[in-house]
C-alpha positions as CSV (number, residue, x, y, z in Angstrom):
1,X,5.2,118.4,159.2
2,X,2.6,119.9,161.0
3,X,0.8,117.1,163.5
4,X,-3.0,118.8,162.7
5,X,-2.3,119.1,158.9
6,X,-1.2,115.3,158.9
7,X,-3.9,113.5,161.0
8,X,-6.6,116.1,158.6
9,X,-5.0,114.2,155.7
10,X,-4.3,111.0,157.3
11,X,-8.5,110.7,157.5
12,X,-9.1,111.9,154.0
13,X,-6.8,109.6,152.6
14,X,-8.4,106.4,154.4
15,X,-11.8,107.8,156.0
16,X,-12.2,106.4,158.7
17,X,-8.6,105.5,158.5
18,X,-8.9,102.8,156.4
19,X,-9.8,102.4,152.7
20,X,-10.6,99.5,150.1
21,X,-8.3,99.6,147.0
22,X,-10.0,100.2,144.7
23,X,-7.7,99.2,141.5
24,X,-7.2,95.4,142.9
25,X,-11.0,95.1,145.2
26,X,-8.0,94.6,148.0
27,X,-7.7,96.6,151.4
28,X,-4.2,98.1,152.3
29,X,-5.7,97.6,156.1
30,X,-5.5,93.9,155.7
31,X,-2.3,94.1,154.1
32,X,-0.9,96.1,156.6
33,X,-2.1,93.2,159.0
34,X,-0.6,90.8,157.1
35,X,2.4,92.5,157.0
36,X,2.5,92.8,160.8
37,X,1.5,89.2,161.9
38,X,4.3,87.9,159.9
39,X,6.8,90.2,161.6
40,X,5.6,88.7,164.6
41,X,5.6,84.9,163.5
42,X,2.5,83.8,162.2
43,X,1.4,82.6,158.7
44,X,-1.9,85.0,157.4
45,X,-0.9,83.9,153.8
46,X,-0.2,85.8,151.0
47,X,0.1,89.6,151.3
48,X,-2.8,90.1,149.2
49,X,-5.1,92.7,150.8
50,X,-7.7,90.2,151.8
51,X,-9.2,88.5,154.6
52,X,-9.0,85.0,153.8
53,X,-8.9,82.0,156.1
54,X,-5.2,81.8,156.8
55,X,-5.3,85.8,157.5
56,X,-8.2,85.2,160.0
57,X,-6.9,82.7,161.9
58,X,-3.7,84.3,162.3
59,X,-5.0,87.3,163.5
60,X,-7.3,85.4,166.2
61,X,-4.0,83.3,167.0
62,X,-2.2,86.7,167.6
63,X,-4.9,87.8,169.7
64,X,-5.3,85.0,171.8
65,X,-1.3,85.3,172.6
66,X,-1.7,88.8,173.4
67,X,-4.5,88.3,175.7
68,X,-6.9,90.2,173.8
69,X,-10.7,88.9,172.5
70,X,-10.1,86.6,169.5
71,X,-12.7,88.0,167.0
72,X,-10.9,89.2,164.5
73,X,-11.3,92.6,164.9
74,X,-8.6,95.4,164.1
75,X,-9.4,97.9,166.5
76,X,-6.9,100.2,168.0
77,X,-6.0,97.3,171.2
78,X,-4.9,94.8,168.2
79,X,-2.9,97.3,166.8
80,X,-1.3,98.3,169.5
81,X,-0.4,94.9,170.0
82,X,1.3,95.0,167.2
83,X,4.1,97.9,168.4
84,X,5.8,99.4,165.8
85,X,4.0,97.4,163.3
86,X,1.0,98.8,164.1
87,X,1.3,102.5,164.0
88,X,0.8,105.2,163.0
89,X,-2.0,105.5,160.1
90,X,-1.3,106.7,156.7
91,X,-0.7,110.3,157.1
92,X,0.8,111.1,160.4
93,X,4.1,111.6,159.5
94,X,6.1,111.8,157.2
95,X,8.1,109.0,155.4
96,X,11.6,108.4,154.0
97,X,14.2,105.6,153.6
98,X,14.4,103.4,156.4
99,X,11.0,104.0,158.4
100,X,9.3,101.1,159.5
101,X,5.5,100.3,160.0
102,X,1.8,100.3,159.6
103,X,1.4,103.4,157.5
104,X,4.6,102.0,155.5
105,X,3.0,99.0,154.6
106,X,0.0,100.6,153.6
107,X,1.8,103.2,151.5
108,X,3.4,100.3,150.0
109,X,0.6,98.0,149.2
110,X,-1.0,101.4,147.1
111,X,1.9,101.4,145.2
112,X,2.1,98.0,143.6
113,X,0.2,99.5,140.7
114,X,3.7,102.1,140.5
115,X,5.4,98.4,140.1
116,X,6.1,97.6,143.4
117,X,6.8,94.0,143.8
118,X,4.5,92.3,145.8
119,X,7.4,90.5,147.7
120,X,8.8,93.9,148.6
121,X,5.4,95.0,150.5
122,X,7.2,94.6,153.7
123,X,6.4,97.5,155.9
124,X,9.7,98.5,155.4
125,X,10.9,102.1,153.3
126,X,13.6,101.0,151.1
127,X,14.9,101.4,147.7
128,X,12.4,99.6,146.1
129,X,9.8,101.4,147.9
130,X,11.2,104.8,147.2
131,X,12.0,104.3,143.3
132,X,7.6,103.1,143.3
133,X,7.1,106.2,145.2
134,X,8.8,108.7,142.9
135,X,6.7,107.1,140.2
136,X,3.6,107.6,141.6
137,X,5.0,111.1,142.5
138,X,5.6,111.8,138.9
139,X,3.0,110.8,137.6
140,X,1.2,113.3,139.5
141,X,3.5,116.1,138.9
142,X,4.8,116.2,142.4
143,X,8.6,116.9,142.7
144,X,10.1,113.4,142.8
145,X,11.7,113.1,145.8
146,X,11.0,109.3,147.0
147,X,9.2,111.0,150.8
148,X,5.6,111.0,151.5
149,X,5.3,113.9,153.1
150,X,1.5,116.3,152.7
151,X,1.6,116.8,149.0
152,X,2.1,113.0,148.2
153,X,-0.8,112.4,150.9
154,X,-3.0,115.0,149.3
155,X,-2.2,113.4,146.1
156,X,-3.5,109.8,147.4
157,X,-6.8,111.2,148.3
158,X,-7.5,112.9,145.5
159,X,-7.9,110.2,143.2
160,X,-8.6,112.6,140.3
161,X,-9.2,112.1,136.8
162,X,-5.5,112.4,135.3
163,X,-6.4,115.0,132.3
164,X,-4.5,113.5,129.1
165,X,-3.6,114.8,125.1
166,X,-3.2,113.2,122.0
167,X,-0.3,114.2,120.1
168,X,-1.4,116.0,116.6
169,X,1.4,116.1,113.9
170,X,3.6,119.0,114.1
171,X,3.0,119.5,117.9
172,X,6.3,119.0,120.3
173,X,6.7,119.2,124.0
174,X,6.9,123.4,123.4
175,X,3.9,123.7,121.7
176,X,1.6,121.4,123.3
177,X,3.1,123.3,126.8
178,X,2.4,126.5,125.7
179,X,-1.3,124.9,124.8
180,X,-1.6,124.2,128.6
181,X,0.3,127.0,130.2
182,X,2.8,124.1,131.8
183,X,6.2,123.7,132.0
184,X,8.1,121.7,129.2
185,X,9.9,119.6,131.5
186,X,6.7,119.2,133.7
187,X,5.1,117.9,130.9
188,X,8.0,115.6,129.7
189,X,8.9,114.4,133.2
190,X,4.9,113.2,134.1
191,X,5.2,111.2,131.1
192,X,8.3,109.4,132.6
193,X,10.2,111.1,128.3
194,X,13.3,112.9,127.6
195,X,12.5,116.4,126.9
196,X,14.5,116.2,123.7
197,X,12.6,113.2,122.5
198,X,10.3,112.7,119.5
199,X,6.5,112.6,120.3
200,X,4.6,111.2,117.3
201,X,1.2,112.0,116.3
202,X,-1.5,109.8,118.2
203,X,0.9,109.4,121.1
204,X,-1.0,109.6,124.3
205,X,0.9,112.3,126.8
206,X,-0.1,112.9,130.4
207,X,-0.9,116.4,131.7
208,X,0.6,118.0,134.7
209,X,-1.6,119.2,137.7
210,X,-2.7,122.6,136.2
211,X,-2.7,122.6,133.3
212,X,-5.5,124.5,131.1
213,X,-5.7,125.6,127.9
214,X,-4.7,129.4,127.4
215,X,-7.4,131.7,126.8
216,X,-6.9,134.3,123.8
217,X,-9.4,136.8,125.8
218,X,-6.6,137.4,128.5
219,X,-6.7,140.5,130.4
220,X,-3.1,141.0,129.6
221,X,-1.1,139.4,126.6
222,X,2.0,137.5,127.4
223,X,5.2,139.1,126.4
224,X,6.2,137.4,123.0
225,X,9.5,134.8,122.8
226,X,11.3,138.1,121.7
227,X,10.6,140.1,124.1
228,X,11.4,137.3,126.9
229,X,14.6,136.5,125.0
230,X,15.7,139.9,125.1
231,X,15.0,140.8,128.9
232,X,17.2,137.0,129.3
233,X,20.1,138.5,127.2
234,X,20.0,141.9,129.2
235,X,19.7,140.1,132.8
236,X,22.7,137.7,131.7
237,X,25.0,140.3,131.2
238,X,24.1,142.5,134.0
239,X,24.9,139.7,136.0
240,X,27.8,138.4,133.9
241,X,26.0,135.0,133.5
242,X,26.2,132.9,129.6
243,X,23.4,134.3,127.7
244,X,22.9,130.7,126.1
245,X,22.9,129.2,129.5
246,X,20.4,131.5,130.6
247,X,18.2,130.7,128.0
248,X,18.6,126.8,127.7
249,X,17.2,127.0,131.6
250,X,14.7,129.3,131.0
251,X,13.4,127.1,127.8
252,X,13.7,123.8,129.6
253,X,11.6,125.2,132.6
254,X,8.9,127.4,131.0
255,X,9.7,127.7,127.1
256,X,9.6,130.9,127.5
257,X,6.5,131.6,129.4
258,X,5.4,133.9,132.1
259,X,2.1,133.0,133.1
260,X,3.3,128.6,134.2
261,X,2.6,128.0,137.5
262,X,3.5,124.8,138.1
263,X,1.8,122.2,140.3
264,X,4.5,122.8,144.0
265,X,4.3,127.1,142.7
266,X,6.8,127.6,140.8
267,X,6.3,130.7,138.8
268,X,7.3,131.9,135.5
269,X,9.6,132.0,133.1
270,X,12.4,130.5,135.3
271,X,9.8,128.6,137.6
272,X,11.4,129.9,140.9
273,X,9.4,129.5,144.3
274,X,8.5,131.7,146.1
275,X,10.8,131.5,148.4
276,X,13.2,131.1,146.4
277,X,12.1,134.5,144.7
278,X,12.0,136.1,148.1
279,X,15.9,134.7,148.9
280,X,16.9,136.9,145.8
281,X,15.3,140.2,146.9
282,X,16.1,139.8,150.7
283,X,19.9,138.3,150.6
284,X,20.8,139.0,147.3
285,X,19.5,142.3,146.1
286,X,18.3,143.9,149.5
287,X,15.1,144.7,147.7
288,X,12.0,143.9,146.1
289,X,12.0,142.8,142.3
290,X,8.5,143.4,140.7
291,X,6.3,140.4,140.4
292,X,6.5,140.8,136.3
293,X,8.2,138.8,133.7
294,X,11.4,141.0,133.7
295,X,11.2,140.7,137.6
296,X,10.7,136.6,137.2
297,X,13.9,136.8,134.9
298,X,15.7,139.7,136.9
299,X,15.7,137.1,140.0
300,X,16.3,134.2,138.1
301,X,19.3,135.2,136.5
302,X,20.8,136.7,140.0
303,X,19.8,133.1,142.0
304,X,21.4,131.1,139.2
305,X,24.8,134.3,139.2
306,X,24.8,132.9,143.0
307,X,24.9,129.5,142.3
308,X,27.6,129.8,139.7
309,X,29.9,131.6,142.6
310,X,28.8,128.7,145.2
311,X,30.1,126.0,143.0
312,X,32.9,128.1,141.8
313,X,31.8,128.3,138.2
314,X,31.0,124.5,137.5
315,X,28.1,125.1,135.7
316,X,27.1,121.4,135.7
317,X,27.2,121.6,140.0
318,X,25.3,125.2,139.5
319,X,22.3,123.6,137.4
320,X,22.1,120.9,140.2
321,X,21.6,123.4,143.1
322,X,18.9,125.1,140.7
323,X,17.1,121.9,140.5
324,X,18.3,119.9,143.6
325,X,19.2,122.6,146.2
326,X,22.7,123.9,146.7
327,X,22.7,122.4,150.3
328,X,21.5,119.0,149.1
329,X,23.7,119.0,146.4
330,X,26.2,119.5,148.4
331,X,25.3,117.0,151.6
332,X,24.3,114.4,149.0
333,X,25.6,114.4,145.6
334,X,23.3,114.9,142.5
335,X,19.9,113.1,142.5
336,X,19.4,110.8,139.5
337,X,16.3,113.0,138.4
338,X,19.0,116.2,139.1
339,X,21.4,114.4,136.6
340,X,18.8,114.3,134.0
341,X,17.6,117.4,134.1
342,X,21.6,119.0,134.3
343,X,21.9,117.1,131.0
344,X,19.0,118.4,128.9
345,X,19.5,121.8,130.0
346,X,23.2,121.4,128.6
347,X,21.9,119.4,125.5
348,X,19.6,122.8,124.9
349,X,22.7,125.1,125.6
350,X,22.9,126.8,122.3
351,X,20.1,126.0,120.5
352,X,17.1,128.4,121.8
């Protein structure tokens, strides 16, 4: 992570580097404080976000110790005081299992609304923390991963209004995606459902970032299902790839859609990145695909061909390193999100 890009966001999360909140009238500052004068032996109370007697005269206990002016201030000299518990802010870095302090306990105190026990609001990254974490993440259609890196920062600050549907009978995950331009599995995975799941009508589903309703005065139509299943069939056996595998992928990630961008930029009907799209022209095919639906599919079908000869034709290990990364599926086994997704697209094999 880029030091200037973090401290910008480290400030917009928490202003002035601090912020009240606003879901509990509780400040993750005083948490964080809390946090940090029990790591270093004294009693502020309950980690509760708020300055209370106990909390203030453990912090002017601390600072008497330290040498510093007991008034109860927590300027950047009590803080410091504090070593590893108090740095850096929010934002400055990025965070995974096993880091350890200030901005960690902040981080964690925002997430007890994500069901983060209170009693594990420690200021340290652990499981607990990480499984809260990929909650929050999906329910703002970031890629789950458990780290706070820029995107789960930007998310923080954004506090936007999350943009919701109500199911009407006869709509499914497809149609109400195609309603949005969003992926299926986007749409599915914010709302924490199985993509093969029953919706029922009333049923309240969360939209992904992006999402907007199609407009019939496009410049261009969109290619039809047909045409789309076709140029899926003709890629798959140019490339000697399972036709009905290539199309169970392509429906779980875009049902069939060119124009889905998703919320990281994944684009099109097989929702590859862009550099994932620019691996396949520059290592794979040693040149440029056009940036068209067939082109989409075209590289799609030759990334997931490569994949298939990485993992020596397991397809179950191929759909992994689609989702997951080859090299992470390899250095760390198959994510639990990873596993879900290898199953529905296997589940679809066949039917689309």
């Amino acid at each position: 992570m880029r030091r200037s890009a973090a401290a910008a966001i480290a400030l917009s999360v928490f202003g002035c580097g601090f912020a009240a909140d606003d879901a509990a009238s509780a400040n993750p500052r005083i948490a964080a404080v809390q946090i940090a004068l029990r790591a270093h032996g004294f009693d502020p109370g309950a980690v509760d976000g708020r300055s209370g007697p106990l909390t203030r005269g453990a912090l002017s206990a601390f600072q008497r110790k330290r040498g510093l002016e007991p008034d109860g201030r927590i300027d950047r000299r009590t803080r410091r005081a504090f070593g590893t518990r108090g740095r850096p802010l929010l934002g400055q870095r990025e965070l995974s299992r096993g880091s350890v302090g200030w901005d960690v306990a902040v981080l964690e105190f925002r997430l007890r609304r994500y069901g983060l026990r209170l009693g594990a609001v420690d200021g340290r990254f652990g499981s607990q923390t990480a499984a809260a974490l990929r909650r929050f993440q999906r329910r703002r259609a970031l890629e789950p991963d458990g780290i706070a890196g820029v995107n789960t920062y930007r998310a923080l600050a954004q506090r936007t209004p999350i943009q919701e549907h109500t199911v009407r009978a006869g709509e499914s995950f497809y149609s109400i995606a195609e309603h949005y331009t969003v992926s299926p599995w986007q749409l599915a995975r914010r709302n924490g459902l199985s993509l093969m799941r029953v919706i029922h009508p009333g049923q309240t589903l969360v939209l992904p970032a992006g999402a907007r309703v199609r407009s019939p005065q496009a410049l261009a139509p969109a290619p039809s299902r047909v045409v789309v299943r076709a140029a899926l069939d003709r890629w798959a056996r140019v490339y000697g790839v399972d036709p009905e595998l290539v199309r169970a992928l392509a429906w779980m990630e875009s049902g069939f859609q060119h124009d889905v961008v998703s919320s990281v930029g994944a684009l099109g009907v097989m929702q590859l990145l862009p550099e994932s799209w620019e691996f396949v022209d520059t290592v794979l095919l040693g040149f440029p695909t056009p940036r068209t639906y067939d082109g989409n599919i075209r590289a799609g079908v030759r990334l997931l061909r490569w994949l298939l000869d990485e993992f020596h034709g397991d397809v179950r290990l191929a759909l992994a390193g689609w989702f997951q990364g080859a090299r992470a599926v390899r250095e760390r086994g198959l994510f639990d999100e990873t596993k879900v997704f290898v199953r529905v697209v296997r589940m679809l094999h066949g039917t689309v």
